[in-house]
N, CA, C and O atoms as a Tinker XYZ file with bonds, in Angstrom:
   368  protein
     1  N      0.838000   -1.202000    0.000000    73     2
     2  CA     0.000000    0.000000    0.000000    64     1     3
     3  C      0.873000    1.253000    0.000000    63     2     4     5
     4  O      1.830000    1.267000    0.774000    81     3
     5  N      0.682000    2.136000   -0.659000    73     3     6
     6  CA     1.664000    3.585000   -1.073000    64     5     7
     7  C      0.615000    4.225000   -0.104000    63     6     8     9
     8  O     -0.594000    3.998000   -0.068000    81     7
     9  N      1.613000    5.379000    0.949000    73     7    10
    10  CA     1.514000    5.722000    1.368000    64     9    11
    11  C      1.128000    7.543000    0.821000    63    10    12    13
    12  O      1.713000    8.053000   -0.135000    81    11
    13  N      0.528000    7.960000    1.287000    73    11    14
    14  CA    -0.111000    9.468000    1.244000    64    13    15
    15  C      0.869000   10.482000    1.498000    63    14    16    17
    16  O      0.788000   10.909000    2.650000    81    15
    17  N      2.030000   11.162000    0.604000    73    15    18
    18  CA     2.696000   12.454000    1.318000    64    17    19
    19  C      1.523000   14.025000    0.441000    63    18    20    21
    20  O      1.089000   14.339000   -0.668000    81    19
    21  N      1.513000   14.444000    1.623000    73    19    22
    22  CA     1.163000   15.586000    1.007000    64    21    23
    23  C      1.789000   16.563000    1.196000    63    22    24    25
    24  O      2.009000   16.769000    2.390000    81    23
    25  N      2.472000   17.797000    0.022000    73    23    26
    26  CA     3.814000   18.928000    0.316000    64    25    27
    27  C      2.994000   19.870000    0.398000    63    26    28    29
    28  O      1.935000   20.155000   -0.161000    81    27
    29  N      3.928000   20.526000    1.536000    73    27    30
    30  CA     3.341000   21.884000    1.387000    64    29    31
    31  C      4.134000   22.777000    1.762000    63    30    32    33
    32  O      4.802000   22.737000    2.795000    81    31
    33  N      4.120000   23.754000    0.855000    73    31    34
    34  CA     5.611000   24.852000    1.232000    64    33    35
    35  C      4.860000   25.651000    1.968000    63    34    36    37
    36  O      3.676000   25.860000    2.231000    81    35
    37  N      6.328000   26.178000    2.313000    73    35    38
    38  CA     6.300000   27.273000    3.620000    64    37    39
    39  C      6.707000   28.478000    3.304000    63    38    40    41
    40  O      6.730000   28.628000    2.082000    81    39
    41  N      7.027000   29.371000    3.881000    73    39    42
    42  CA     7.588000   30.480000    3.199000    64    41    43
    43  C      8.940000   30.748000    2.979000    63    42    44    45
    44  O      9.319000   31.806000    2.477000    81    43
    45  N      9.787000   29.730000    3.372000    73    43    46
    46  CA    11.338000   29.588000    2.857000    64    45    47
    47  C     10.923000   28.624000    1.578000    63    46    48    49
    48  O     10.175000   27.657000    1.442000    81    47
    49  N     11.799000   29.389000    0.706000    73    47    50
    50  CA    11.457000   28.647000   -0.084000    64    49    51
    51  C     12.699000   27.238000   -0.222000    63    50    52    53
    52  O     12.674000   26.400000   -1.124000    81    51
    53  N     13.561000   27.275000    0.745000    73    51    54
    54  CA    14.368000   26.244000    1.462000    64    53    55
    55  C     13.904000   25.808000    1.947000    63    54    56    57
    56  O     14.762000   25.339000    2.695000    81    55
    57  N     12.713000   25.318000    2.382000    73    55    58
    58  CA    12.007000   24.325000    3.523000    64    57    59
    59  C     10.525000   23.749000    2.831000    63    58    60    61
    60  O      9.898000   24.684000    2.333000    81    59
    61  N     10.186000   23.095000    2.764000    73    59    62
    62  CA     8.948000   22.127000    2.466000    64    61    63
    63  C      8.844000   21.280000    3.696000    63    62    64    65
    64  O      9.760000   20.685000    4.264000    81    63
    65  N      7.598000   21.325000    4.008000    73    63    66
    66  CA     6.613000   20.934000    5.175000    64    65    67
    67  C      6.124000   19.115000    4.010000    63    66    68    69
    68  O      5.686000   19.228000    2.865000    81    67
    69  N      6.366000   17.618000    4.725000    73    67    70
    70  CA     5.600000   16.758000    3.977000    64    69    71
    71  C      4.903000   16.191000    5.020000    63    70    72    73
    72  O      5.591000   15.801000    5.963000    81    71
    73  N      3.623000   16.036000    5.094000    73    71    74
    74  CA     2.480000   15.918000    5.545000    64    73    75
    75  C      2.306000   14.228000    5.083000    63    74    76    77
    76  O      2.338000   13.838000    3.916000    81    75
    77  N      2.088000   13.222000    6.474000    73    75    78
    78  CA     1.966000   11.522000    5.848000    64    77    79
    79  C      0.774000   11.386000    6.751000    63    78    80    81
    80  O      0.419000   12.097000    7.692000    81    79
    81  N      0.219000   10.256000    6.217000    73    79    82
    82  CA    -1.093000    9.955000    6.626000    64    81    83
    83  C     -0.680000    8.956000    7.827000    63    82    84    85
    84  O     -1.668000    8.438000    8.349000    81    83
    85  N      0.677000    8.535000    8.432000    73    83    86
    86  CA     0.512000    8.056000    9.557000    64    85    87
    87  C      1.206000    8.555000   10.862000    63    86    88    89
    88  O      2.386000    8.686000   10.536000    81    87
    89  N      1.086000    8.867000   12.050000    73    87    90
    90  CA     1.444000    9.369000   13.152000    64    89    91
    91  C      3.106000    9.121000   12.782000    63    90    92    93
    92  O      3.276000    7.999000   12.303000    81    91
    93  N      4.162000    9.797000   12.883000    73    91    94
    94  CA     5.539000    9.437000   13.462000    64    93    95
    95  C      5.891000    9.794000   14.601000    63    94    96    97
    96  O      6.949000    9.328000   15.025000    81    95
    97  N      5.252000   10.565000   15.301000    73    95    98
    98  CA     5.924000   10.982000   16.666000    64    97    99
    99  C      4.132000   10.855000   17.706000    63    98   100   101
   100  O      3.138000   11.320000   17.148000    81    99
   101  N      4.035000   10.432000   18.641000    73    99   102
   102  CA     3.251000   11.098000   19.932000    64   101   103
   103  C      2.815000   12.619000   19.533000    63   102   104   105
   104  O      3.500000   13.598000   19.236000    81   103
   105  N      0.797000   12.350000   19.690000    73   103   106
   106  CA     0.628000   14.248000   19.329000    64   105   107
   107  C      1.447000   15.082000   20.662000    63   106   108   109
   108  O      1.454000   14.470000   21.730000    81   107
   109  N      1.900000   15.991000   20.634000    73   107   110
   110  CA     2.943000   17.015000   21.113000    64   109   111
   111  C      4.005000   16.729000   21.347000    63   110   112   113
   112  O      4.604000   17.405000   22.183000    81   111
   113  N      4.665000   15.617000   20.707000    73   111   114
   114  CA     6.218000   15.473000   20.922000    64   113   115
   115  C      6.197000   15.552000   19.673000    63   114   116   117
   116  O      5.286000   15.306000   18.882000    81   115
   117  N      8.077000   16.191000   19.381000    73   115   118
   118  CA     8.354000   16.768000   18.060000    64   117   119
   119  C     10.304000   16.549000   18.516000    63   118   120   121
   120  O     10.914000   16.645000   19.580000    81   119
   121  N     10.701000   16.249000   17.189000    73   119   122
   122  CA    11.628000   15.925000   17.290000    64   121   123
   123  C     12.681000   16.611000   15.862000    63   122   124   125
   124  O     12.748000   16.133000   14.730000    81   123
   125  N     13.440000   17.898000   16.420000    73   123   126
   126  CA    14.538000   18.624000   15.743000    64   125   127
   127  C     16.296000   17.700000   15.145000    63   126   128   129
   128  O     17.171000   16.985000   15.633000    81   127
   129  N     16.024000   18.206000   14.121000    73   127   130
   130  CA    16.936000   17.177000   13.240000    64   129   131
   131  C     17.987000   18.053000   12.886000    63   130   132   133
   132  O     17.508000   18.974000   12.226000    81   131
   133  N     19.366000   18.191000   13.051000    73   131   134
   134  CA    20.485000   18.126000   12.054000    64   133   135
   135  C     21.785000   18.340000   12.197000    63   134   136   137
   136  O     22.675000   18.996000   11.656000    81   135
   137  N     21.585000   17.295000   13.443000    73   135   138
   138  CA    22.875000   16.247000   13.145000    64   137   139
   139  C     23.034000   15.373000   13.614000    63   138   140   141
   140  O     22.367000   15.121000   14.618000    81   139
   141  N     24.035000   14.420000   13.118000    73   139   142
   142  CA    23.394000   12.738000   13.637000    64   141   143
   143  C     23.499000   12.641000   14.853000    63   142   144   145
   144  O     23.584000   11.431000   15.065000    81   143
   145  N     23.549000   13.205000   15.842000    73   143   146
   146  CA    23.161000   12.937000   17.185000    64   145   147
   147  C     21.699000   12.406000   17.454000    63   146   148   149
   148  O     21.325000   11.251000   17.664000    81   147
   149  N     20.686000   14.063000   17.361000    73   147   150
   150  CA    19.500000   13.733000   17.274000    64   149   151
   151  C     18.959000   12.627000   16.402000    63   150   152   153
   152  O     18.017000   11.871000   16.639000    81   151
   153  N     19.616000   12.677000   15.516000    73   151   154
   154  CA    18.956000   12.143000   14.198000    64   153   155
   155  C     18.872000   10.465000   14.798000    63   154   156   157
   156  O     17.907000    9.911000   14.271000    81   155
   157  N     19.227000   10.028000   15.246000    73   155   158
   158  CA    19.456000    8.847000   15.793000    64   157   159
   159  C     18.501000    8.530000   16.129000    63   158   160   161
   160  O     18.067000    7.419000   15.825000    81   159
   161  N     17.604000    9.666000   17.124000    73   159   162
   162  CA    16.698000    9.124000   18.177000    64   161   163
   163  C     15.567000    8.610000   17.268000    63   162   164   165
   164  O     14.668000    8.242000   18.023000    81   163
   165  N     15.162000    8.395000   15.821000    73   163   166
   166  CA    14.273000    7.618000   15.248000    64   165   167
   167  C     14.812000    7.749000   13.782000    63   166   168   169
   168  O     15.353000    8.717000   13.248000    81   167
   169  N     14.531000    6.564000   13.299000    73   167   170
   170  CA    14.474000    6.008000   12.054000    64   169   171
   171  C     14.261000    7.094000   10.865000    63   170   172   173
   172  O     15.155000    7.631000   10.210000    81   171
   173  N     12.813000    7.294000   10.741000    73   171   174
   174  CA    12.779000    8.637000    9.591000    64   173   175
   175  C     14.005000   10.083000    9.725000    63   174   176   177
   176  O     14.447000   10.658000    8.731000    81   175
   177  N     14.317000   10.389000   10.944000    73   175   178
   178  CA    15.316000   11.343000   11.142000    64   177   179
   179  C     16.335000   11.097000   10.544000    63   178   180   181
   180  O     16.660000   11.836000    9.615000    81   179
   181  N     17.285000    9.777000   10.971000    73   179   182
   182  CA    18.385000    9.348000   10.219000    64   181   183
   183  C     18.470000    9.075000    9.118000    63   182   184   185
   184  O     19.482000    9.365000    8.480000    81   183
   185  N     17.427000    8.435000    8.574000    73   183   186
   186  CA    17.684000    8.482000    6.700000    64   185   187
   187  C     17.454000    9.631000    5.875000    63   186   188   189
   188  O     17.931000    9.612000    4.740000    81   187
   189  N     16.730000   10.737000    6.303000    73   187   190
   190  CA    16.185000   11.987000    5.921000    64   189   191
   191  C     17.818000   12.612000    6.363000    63   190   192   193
   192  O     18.277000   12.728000    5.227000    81   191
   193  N     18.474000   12.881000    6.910000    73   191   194
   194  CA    19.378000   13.349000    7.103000    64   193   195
   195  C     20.800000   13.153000    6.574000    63   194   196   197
   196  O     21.705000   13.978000    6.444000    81   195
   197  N     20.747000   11.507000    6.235000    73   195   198
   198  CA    21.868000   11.066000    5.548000    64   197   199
   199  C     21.275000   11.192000    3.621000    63   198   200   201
   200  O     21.935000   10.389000    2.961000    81   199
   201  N     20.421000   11.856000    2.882000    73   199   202
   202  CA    20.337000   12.365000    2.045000    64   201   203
   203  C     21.079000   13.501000    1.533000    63   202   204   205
   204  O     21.099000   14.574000    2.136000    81   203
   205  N     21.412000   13.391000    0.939000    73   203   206
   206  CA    22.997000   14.618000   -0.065000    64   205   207
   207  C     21.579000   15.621000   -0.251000    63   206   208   209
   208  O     20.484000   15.563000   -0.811000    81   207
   209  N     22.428000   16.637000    0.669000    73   207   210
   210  CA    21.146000   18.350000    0.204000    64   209   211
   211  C     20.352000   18.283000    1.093000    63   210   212   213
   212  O     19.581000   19.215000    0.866000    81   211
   213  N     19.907000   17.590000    2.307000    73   211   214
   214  CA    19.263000   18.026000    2.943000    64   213   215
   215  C     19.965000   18.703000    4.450000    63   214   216   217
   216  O     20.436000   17.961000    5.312000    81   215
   217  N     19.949000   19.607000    4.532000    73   215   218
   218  CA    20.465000   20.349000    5.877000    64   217   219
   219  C     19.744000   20.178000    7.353000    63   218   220   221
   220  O     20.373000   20.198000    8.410000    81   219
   221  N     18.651000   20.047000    7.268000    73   219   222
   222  CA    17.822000   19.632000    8.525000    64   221   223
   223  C     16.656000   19.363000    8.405000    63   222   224   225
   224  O     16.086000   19.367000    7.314000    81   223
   225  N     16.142000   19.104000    9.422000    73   223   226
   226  CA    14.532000   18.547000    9.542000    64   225   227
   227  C     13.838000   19.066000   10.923000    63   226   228   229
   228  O     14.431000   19.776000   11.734000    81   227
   229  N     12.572000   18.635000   11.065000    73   227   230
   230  CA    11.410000   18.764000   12.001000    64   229   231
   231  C     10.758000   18.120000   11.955000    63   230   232   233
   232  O     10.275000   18.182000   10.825000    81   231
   233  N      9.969000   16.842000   12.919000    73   231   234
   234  CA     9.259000   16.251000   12.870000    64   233   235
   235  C      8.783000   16.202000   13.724000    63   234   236   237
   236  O      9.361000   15.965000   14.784000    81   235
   237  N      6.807000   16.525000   13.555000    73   235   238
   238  CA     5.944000   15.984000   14.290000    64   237   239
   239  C      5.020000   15.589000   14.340000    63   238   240   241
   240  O      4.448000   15.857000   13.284000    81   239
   241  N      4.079000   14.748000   15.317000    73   239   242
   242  CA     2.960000   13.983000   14.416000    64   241   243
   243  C      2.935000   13.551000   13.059000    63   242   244   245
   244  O      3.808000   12.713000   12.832000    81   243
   245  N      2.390000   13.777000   12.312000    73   243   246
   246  CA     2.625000   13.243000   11.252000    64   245   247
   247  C      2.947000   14.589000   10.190000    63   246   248   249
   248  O      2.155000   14.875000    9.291000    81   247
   249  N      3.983000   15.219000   10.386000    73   247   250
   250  CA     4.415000   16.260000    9.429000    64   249   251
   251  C      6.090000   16.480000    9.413000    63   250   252   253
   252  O      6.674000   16.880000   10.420000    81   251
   253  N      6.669000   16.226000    8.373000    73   251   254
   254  CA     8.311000   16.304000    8.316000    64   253   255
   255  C      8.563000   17.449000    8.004000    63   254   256   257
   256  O      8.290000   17.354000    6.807000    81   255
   257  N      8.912000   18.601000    8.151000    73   255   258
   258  CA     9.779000   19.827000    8.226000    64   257   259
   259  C     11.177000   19.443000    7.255000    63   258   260   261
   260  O     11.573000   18.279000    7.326000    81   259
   261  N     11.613000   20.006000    6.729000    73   259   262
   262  CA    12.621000   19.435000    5.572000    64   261   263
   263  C     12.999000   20.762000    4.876000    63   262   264   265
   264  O     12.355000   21.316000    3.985000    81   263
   265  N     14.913000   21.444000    5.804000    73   263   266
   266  CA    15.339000   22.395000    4.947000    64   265   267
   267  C     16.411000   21.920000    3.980000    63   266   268   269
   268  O     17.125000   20.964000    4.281000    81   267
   269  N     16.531000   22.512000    2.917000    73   267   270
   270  CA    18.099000   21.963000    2.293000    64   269   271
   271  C     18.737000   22.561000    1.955000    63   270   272   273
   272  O     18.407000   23.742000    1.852000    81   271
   273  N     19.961000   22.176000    1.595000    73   271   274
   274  CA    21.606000   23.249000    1.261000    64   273   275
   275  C     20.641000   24.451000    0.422000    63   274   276   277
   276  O     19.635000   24.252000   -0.258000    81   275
   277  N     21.271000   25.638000    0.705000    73   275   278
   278  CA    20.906000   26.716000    0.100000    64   277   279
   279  C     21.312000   26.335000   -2.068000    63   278   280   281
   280  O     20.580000   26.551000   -3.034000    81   279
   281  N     22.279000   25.929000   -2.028000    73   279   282
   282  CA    23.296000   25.335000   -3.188000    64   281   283
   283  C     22.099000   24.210000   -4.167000    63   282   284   285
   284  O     22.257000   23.743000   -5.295000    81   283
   285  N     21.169000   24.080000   -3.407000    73   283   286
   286  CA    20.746000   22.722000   -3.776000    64   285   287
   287  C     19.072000   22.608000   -4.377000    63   286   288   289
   288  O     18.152000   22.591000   -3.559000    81   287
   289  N     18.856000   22.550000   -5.541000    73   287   290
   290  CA    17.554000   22.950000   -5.844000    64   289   291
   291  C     16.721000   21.623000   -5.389000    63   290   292   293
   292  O     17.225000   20.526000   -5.148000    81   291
   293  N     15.405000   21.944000   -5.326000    73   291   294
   294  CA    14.307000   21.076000   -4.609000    64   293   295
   295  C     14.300000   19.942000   -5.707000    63   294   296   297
   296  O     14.323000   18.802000   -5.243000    81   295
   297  N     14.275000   20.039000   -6.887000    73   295   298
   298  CA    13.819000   19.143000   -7.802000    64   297   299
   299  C     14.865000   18.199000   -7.803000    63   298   300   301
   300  O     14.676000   17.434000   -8.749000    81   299
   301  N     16.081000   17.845000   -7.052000    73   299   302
   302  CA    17.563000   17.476000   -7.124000    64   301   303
   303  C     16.711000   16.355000   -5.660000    63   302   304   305
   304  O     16.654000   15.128000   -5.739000    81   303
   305  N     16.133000   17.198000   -4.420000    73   303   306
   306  CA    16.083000   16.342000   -3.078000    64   305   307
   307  C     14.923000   16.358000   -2.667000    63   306   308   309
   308  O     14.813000   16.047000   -1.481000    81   307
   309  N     13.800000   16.659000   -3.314000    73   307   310
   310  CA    12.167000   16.319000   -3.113000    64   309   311
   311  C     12.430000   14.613000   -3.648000    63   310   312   313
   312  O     12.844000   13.737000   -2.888000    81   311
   313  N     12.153000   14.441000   -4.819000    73   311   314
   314  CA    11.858000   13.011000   -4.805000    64   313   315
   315  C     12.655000   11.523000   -4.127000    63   314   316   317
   316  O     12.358000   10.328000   -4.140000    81   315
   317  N     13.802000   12.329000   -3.554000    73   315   318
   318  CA    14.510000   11.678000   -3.006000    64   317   319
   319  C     14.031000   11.203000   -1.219000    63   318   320   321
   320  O     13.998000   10.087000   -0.700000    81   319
   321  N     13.644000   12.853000   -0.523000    73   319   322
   322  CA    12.875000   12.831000    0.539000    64   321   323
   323  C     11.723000   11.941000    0.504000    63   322   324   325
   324  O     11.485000   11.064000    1.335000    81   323
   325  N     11.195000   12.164000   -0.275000    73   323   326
   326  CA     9.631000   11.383000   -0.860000    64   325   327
   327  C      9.776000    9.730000   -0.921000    63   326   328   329
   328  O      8.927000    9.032000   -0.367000    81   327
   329  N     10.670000    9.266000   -1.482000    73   327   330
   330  CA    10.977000    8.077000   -1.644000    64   329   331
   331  C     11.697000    7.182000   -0.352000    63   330   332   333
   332  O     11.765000    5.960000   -0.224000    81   331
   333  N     12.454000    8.807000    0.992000    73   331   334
   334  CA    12.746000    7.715000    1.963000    64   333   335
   335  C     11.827000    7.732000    2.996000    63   334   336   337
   336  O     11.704000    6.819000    3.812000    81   335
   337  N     11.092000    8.886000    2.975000    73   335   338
   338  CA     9.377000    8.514000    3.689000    64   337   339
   339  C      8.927000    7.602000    3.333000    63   338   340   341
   340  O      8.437000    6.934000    4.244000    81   339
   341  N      8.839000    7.215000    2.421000    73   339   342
   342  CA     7.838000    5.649000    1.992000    64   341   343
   343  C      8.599000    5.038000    2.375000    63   342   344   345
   344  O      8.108000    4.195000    3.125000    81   343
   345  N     10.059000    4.924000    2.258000    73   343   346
   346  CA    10.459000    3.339000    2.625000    64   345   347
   347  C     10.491000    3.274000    3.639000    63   346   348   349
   348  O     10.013000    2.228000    4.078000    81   347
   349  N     11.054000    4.298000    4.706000    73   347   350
   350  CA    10.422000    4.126000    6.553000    64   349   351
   351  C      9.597000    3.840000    6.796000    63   350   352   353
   352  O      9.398000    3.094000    7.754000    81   351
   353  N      8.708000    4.301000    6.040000    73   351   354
   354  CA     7.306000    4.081000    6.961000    64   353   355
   355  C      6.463000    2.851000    6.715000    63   354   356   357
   356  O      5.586000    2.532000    7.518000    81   355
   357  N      6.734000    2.091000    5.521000    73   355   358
   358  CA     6.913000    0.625000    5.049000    64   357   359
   359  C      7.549000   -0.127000    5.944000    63   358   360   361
   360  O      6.691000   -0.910000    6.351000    81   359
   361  N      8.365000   -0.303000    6.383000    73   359   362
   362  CA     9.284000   -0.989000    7.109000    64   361   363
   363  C      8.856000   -0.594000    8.335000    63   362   364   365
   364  O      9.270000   -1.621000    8.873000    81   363
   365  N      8.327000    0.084000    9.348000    73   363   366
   366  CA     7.680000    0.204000    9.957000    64   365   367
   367  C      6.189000    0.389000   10.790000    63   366   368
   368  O      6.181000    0.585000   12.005000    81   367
């Protein structure tokens, strides 16, 4: 079953908000991404982070926060983001 992302930009135009149809975090816990320290503390953090171009993240409930290298156009690390949301959340 393919999972539901829905994008939605924000007003950086460095950051896209992806919206999944299943919980990743507890509603009011949220979990700041970028660097593998944090990134550790769950699965979607660490693979979202070890992606070439992405600079950081935000995750909560079910919404990923996702900034990237200034250097680095979206169309280069959207489908890439997109593709490791599904496979986390498959595997989990």
């Amino acid at each position: 079953m393919s999972q539901s992302i829905t994008v939605i930009p924000t007003r950086s135009e460095h950051t896209i908000t992806f919206k999944v149809d299943k919980a990743l975090l507890p509603h009011g816990k949220s979990l700041a991404f970028s660097e593998e320290g944090a990134a550790k503390l769950h699965p979607m953090a660490q693979a979202l982070l070890a992606i070439s171009g992405v600079n950081s993240g935000w995750m909560m409930a079910d919404e990923i926060m996702i900034t990237k290298e200034i250097d680095v156009r979206w169309a280069t690390v959207k489908p890439k983001v997109m593709e490791t949301i599904r496979k986390v959340q498959s595997a989990h």
